[in-house]
C-alpha positions as CSV (number, residue, x, y, z in Angstrom):
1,X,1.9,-25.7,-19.1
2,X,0.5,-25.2,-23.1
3,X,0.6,-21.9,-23.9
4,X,-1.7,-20.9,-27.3
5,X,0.3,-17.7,-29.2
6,X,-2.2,-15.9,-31.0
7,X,-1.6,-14.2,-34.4
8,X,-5.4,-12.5,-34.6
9,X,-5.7,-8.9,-34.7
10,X,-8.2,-6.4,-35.0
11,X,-9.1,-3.0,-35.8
12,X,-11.4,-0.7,-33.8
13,X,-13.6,1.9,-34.9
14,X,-14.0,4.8,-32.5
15,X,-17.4,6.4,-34.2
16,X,-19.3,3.4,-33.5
17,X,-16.9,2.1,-30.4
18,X,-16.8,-1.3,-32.2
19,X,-13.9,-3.8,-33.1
20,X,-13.7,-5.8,-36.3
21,X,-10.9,-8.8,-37.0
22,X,-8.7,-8.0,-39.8
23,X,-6.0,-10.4,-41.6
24,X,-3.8,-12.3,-38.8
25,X,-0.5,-11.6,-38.0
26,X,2.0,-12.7,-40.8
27,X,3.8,-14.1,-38.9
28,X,4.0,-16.6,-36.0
29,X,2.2,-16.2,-32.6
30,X,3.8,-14.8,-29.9
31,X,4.1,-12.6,-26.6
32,X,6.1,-9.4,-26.1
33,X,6.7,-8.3,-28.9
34,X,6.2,-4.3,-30.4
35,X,4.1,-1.9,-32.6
36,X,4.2,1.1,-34.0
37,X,2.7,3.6,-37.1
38,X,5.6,5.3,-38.9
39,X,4.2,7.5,-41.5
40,X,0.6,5.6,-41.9
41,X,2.2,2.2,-42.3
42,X,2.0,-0.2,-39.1
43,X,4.4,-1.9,-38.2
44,X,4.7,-5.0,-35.6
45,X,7.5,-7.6,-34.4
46,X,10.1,-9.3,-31.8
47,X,9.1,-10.8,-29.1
48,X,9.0,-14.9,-28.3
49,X,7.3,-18.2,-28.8
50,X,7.7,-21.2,-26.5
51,X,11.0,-19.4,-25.6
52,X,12.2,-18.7,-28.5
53,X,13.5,-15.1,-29.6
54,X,12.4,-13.6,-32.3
55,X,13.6,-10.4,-34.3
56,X,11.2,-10.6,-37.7
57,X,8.9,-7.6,-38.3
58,X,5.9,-7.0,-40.4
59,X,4.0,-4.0,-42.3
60,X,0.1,-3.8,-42.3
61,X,-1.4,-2.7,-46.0
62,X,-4.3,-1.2,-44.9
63,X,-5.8,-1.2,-48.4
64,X,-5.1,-5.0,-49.1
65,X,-5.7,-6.0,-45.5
66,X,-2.4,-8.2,-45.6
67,X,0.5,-8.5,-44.0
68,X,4.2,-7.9,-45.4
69,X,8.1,-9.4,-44.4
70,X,9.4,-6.5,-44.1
71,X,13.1,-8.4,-43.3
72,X,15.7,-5.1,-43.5
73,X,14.0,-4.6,-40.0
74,X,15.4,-7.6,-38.6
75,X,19.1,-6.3,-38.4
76,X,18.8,-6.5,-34.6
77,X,19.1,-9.4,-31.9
78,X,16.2,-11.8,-31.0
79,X,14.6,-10.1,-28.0
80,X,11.3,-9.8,-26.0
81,X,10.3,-6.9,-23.8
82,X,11.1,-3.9,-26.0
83,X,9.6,-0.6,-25.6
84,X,8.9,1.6,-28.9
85,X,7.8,5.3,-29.3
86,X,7.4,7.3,-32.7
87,X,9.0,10.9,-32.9
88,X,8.1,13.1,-35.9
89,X,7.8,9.4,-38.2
90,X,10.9,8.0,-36.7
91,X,10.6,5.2,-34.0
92,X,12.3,4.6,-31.3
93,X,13.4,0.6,-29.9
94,X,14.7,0.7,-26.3
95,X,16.1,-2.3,-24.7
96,X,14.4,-5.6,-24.5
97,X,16.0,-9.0,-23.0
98,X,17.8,-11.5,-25.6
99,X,18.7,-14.9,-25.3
100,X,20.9,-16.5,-22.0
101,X,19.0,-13.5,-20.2
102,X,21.1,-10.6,-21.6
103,X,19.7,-7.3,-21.0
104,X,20.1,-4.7,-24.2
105,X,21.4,-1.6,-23.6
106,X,20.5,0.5,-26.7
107,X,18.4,3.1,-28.2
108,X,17.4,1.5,-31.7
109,X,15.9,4.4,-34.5
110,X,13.9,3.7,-37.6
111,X,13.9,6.1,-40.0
112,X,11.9,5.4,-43.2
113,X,13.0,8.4,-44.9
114,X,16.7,6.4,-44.3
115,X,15.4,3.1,-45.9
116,X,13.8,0.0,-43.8
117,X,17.2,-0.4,-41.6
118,X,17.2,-0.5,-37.4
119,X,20.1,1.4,-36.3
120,X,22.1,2.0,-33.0
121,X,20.6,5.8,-31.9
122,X,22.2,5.7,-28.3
123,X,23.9,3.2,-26.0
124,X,22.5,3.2,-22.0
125,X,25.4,1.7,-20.1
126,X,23.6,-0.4,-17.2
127,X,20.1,-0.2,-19.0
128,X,18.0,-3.4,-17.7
129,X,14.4,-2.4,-19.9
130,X,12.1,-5.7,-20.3
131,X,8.2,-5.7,-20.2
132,X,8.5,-1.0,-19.7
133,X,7.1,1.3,-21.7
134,X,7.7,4.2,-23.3
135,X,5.1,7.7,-24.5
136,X,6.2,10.6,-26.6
137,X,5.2,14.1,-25.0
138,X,6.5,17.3,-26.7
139,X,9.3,15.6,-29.2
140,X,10.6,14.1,-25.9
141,X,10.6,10.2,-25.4
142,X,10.2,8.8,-21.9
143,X,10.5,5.2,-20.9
144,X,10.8,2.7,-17.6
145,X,9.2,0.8,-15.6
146,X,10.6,-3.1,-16.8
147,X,13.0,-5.6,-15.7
148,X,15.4,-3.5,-13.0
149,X,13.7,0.0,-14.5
150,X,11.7,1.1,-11.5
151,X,11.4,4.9,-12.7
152,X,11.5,7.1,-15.7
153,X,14.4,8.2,-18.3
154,X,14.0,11.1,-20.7
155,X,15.8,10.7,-24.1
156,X,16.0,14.2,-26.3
157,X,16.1,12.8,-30.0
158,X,17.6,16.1,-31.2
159,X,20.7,16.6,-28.6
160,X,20.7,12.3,-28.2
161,X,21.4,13.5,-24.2
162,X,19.3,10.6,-21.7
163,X,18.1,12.2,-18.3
164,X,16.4,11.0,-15.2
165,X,12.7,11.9,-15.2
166,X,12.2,10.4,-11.9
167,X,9.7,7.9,-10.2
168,X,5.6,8.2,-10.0
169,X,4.7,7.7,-6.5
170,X,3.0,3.9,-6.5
171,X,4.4,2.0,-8.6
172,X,8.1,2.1,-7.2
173,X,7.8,-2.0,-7.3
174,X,5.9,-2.3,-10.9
175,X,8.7,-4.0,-12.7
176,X,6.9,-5.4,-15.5
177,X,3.7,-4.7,-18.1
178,X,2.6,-1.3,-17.4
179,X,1.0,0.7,-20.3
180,X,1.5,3.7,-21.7
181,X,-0.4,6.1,-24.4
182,X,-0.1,9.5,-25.5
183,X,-3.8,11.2,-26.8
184,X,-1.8,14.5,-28.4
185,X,1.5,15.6,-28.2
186,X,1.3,17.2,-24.8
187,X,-0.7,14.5,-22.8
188,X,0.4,11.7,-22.0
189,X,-1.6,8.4,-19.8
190,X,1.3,5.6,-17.9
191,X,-0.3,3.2,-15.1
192,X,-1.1,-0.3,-14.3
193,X,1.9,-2.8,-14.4
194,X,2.6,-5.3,-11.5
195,X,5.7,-7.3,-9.8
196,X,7.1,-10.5,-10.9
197,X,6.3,-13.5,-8.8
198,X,9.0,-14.5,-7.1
199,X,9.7,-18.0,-4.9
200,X,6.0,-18.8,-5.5
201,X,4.9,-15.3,-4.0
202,X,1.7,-13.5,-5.2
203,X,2.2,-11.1,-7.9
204,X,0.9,-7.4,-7.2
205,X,-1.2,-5.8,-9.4
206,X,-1.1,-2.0,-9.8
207,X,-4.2,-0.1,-11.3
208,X,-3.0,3.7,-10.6
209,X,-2.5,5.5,-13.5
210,X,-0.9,8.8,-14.0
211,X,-1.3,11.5,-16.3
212,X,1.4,13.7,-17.6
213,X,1.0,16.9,-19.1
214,X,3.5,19.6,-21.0
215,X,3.8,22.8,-19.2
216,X,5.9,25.2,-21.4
217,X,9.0,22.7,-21.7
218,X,8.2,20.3,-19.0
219,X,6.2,17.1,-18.6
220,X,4.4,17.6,-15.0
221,X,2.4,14.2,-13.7
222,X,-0.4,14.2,-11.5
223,X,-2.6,11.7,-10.7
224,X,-6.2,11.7,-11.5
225,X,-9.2,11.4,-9.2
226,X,-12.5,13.1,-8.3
227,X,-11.6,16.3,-5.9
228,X,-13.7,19.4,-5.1
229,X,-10.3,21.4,-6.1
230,X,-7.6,20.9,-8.3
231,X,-3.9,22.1,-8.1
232,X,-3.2,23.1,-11.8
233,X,0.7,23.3,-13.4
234,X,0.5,27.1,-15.6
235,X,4.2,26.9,-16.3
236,X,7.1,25.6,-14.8
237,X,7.1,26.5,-10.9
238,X,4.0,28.1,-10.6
239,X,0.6,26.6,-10.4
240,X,-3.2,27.6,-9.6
241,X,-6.1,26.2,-7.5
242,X,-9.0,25.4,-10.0
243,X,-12.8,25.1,-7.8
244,X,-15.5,27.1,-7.3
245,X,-15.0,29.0,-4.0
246,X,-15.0,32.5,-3.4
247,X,-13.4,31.9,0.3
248,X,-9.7,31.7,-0.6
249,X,-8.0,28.1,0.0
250,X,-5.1,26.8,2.2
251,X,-2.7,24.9,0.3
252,X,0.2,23.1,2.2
253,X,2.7,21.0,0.3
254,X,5.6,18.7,1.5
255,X,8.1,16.4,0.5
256,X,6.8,12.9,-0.8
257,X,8.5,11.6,2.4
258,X,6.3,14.3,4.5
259,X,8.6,17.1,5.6
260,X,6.8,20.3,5.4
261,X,8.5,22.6,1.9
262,X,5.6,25.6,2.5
263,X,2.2,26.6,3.6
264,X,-0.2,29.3,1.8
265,X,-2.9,30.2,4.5
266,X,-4.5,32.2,1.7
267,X,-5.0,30.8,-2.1
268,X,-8.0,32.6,-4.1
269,X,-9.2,30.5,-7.1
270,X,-7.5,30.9,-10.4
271,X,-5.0,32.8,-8.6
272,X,-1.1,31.7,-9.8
273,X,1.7,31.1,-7.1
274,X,4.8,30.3,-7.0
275,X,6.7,27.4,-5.5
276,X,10.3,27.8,-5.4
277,X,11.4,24.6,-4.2
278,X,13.8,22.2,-5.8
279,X,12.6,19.8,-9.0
280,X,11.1,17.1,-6.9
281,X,7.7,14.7,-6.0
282,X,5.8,16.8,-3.8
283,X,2.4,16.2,-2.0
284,X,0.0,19.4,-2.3
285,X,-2.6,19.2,-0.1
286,X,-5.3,22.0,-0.7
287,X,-8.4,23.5,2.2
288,X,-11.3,24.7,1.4
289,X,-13.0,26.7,3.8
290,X,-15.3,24.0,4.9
291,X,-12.5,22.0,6.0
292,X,-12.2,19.8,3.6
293,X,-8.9,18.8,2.3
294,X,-7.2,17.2,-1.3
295,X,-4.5,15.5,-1.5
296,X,-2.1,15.5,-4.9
297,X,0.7,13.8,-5.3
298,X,3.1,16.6,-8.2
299,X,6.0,16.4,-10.1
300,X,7.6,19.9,-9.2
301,X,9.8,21.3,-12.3
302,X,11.6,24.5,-11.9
């Protein structure tokens, strides 16, 4: 099969929701590789062509519409698949897949402040990231979802400690190319992403995406869709119905693998209750008094 690597890039303008080519890639086409703005200055590299690893990176001049070597950024192996997040102007590499197959296992910082250098931020015994992705919420970097990464880990920047988030309910199988976007510092968009084809199977397609917001120090996900009421996360453990009723609302929530945790028979709107079960994936399923029921699938912090 020819595969054509593209080097063409583009810029779009959000007033007039257009997009305009800029200068090409300096360097040579190919697929997953990574991007990232550090401190107004893009920067973009790895990846592979035809099979081949790369580890070059290049800096966009806005200004001078050109691209830049930028080669004290190559100090790390040849991979594909990496995941990148930016923390206060530093980014953040995690894993990626090198040549003979091998799996990285490191946290990789660039600090500009440090000089144009990649260094070794944290090692991830058994990590297996390729094709993830990773969001900043709240100076917190998350990442997962490539390779044999079939959830989410949490890496603090400041204490360097890496801790289970936990899985989003539909995409326990996505194990390669989801997306992932952060539109301010406390919210956060991850979705889409599919399974690898395997002995000539079909590959599944996801297109559920989740959105995670910061309440007080936690990131909470829920998943977005039309509903006549919403549960709402205030602050860690306690949440509110959000709708327009005067007649109070039911709201029942169980375990993501349906064992009852608690039922409130009587919920006003804008009212704040408390849920004191474990930190979990629950299903909170709220009544109006018409009878008609929501569904939302919640990642419960205490």
């Amino acid at each position: 099969m020819d595969f054509t690597y593209h080097q063409d890039f583009y810029r779009y303008d959000p007033l007039t929701d257009t997009w305009a080519p800029v200068s090409d890639f300096g360097g040579e086409g190919r697929v997953k590789a990574v991007a990232f703005v550090v401190d107004s200055i893009a920067y973009a590299g790895t990846g592979s062509n035809s099979g081949v690893m790369l580890n070059d990176f290049w800096k966009y001049d806005v200004e001078g519409n050109a691209w830049t070597l930028v080669s004290s950024l190559a100090n790390i192996d040849p991979m594909q698949g990496a995941a990148v997040t930016v923390v206060d102007d530093i980014a953040y590499l995690i894993g990626g897949r090198g040549n003979a197959g091998i799996f990285f296992e490191d946290i990789h910082e660039f600090d500009p402040s440090l000089g144009e250098t990649w260094t070794v931020r944290k090692t991830i015994p058994g990590l297996a990231l390729e094709s993830g992705a990773a969001f900043t919420l709240d100076h917190q970097v998350y990442f997962g979802y490539g390779g044999n990464a079939s959830n989410l880990q949490k890496f603090d920047p400041e204490t360097n400690a890496v801790s289970d988030f936990g899985s989003l309910p539909g995409l326990e199988s996505v194990d390669r190319g989801p997306v992932a976007f952060a539109i301010d510092s406390a919210t956060a968009y991850f979705g889409l992403g599919y399974t690898s084809v395997i002995a000539n199977q079909p590959a599944s397609y996801r297109n559920q995406f989740w959105k995670l917001e910061v309440v007080g120090t936690s990131a909470v996900p829920s998943v977005q869709r039309p509903a006549f009421a919403k549960i709402t996360p205030v602050a860690p453990g306690s949440y509110k119905v959000v709708g327009e009723d005067t007649a109070p609302y039911s709201v029942a929530i169980h375990s993501i693998s349906g064992v009852p945790v608690t039922l409130l028979p009587s919920v006003m709107a804008q009212t704040t209750f408390e849920v004191a079960a474990p930190t979990g994936i629950y299903v909170f399923t709220v009544r109006n008094s018409a009878g008609e029921t929501y569904s939302e699938l919640t990642f419960h912090a205490r």
